[in-house]
N, C-alpha and C positions, 0 to 999 in steps of 0.2 A: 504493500500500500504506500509506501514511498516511492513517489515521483521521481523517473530518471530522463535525460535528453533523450536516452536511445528508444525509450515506450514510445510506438507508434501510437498516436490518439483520434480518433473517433468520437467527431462533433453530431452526435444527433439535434436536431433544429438549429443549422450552422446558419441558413438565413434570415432568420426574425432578428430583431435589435437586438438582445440583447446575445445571442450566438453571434450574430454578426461581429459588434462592438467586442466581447471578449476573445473569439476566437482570434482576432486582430492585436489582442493584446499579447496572449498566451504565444501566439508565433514570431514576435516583435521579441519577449522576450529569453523564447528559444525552446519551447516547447513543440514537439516534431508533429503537430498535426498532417497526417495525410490524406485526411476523408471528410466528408460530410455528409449527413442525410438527409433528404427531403423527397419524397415520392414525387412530386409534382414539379420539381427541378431536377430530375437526375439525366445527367449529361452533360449538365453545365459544371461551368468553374464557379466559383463563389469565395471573396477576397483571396486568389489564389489556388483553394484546394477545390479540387473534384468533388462532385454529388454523385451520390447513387442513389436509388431507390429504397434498398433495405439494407441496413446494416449487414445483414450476409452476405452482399454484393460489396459490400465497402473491404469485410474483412478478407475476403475470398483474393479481391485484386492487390489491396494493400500490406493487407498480413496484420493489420489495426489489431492491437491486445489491450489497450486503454482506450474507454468511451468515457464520453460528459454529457448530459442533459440538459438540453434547454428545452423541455417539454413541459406542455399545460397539465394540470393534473388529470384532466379526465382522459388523457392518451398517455400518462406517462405509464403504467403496466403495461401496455401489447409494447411501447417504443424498449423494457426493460427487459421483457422477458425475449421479444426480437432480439436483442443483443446479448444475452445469456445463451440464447440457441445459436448463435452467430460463431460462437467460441470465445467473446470477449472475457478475459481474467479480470479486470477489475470496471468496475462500473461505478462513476460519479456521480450521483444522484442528486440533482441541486434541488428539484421540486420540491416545496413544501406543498401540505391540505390535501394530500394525496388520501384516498378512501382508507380506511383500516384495512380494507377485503382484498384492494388491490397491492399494496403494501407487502401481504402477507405472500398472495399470488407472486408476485417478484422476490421474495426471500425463495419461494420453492421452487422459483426458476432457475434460480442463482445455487442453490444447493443441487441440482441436478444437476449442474452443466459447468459447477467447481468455479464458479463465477465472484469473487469479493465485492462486496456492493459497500460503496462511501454513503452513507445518509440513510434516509431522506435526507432533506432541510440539510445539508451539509453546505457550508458554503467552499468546499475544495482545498486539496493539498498543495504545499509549496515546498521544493527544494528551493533554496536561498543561492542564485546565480547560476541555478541551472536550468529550471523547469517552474511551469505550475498546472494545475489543471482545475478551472473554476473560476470564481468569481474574488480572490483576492488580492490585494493590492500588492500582488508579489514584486510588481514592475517601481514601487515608491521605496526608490532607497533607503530612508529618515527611516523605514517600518521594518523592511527585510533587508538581511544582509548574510552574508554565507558566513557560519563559525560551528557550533559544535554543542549545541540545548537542542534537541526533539521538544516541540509544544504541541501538548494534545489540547483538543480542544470541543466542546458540545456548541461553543456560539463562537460565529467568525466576529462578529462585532467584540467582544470581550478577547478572543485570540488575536486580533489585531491591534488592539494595549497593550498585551503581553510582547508580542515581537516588536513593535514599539518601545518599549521601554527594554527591553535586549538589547536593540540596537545602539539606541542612546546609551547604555552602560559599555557598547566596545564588544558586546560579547556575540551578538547575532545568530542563529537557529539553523541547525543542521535541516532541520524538514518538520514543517506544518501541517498535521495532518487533525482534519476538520471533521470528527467523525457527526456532526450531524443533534438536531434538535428533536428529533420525535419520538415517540413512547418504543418504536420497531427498529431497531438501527440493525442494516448490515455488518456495522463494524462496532466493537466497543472500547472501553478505553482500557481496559484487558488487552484486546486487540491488538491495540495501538501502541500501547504499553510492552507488550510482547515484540512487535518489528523493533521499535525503536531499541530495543535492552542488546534485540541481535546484530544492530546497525554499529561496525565499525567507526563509523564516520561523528559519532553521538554520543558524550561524552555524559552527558545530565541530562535529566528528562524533568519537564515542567507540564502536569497536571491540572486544568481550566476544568472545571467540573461546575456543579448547581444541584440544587436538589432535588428532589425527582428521580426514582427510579432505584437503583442499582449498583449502580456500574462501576462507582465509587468504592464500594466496598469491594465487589468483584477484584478490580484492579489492587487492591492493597492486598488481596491473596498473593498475588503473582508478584508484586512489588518486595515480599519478604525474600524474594529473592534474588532480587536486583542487589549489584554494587556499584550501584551507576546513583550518585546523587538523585534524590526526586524532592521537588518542591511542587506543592497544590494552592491551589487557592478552591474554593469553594462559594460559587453565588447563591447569594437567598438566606443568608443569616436569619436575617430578620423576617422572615417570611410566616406568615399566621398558616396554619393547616389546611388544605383542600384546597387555598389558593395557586389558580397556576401563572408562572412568573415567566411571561414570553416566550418558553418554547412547550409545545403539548405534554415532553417528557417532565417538564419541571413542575410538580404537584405530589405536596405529602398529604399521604394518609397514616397518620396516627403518629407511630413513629419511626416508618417504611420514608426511607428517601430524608429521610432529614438532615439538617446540617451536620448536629450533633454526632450521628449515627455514623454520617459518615467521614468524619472528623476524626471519630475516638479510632475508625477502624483504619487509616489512613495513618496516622501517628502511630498508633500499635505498630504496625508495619515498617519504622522507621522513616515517612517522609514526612520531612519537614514541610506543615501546614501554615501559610499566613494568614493576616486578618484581611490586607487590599491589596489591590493587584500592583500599587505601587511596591512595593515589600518584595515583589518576586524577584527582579533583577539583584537585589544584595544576596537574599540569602542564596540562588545562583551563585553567584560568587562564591562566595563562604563556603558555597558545596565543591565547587571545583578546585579548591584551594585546600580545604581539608578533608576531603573524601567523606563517604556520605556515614558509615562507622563512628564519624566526630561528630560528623553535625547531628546525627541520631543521639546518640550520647548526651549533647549540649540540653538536649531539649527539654 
């Protein structure tokens, strides 16, 4: 699920605005698009890459093993599960309000046909001065910059502070991966947590989490055995119960998904938990300087 130059990528809805405008960005700044899909354009070029008709056609001629979504919700399953039967490995799912029924439909597309799905609601992965695939400002230096922190992340807006404020401390992010807002995710921060610990290239791992759900705790299983520094942050402290706080996945019931919850079980684990996302870029540091054994210790 880490984004590389050499992933061939497949734009499903390459010509509506907003596939248009980002696939222009994503190949400005070096991501190897060579497909795009549209039934009702297919033969044409569009800003540069070829259309086909179906994503089978796209993969068939190009060899495409990375797809991205720019699709409405009420087409985005047949456009997801097309590209799961297509042979696509990883699938970027930007749609959010997508049905639960179809949701599900595409996770059993995706386990048949050994397909990694990013999202829903994800707003996409970034390697720092190699690649991106999605909708983030991977192209705005001040934000991204190539160094050596993996940021997981459930909200691109809140991961885009976080690489922000990396960047401004000098330290910048091996790879951005955006696993997405909704209660159904293809990917979790388990997941995510798991590539990044295998990644050479990733030296510390920085944890964007909220409450709702899971996946928080999930990841502090797998986390007790990481020796790779981890710092989290967790949104929705203050959050009253049953409220949901911007994405579908973020809503407690009782004491399922709560800060607390997943706080206690995150620190258990040894990762150092802060209280605001400004706090992340120090203790980064302090992790990569005295390995995560001390700062666990410290705490």
């Amino acid at each position: 699920m880490i984004v590389r130059k050499n992933d061939r990528v497949v734009v499903l809805g390459i010509t509506g605005k907003q596939g248009t405008f980002w696939t222009e960005k994503m190949i400005a700044y070096g991501t190897n698009v060579v497909a795009g899909v549209n039934p009702k354009r297919a033969g044409e070029d569009h800003v540069g890459v070829p259309i086909f008709a179906t994503p089978a056609e796209a993969v068939a001629t190009t060899g495409g093993d990375v797809a991205v979504m720019f699709i409405p919700p009420p087409m985005a399953r047949d456009a997801a599960v097309s590209a799961t039967q297509a042979g696509i490995k990883l699938l970027v799912v930007l749609t959010e309000h997508i049905p639960a029924q179809d949701v599900m439909a595409m996770h059993a597309a995706a386990a048949k046909h050994g397909t990694r799905i990013v999202g829903p609601n994800t707003a996409g992965l970034v390697t720092p001065g190699e690649c991106f695939v999605g909708i983030m400002p991977a192209f705005v230096p001040s934000v991204f910059t190539a160094g050596r922190v993996g940021v997981i992340s459930r909200s691109g807006s809140l991961g885009t502070l976080v690489c922000l404020n990396l960047t401004r401390a000098g330290i910048g992010q091996s790879a951005f991966i955006g696993i997405g807002g909704d209660p159904m995710l293809g990917t979790t921060t388990r997941d995510a947590a798991e590539a990044l610990d295998k990644d050479s290239r990733t030296d510390a791992v920085v944890i964007v989490g909220e409450i709702g759900g899971a996946m928080e705790e999930e990841a502090a299983v797998h986390a007790k055995k990481m020796s790779k520094p981890i710092i989290a942050f967790i949104a929705g402290a203050a959050a009253p119960p049953g409220k949901k706080m911007g994405h579908a996945g973020a809503i407690v019931t009782g004491n399922a998904g709560s800060y607390a919850s997943k706080r206690t079980a995150l620190e258990a684990a040894g990762v150092t938990v802060v209280d605001t996302p400004s706090q992340i870029a120090a203790a980064v540091a302090a992790g990569l300087q005295s390995g995560r054994s001390e700062v666990a210790a410290s705490q």
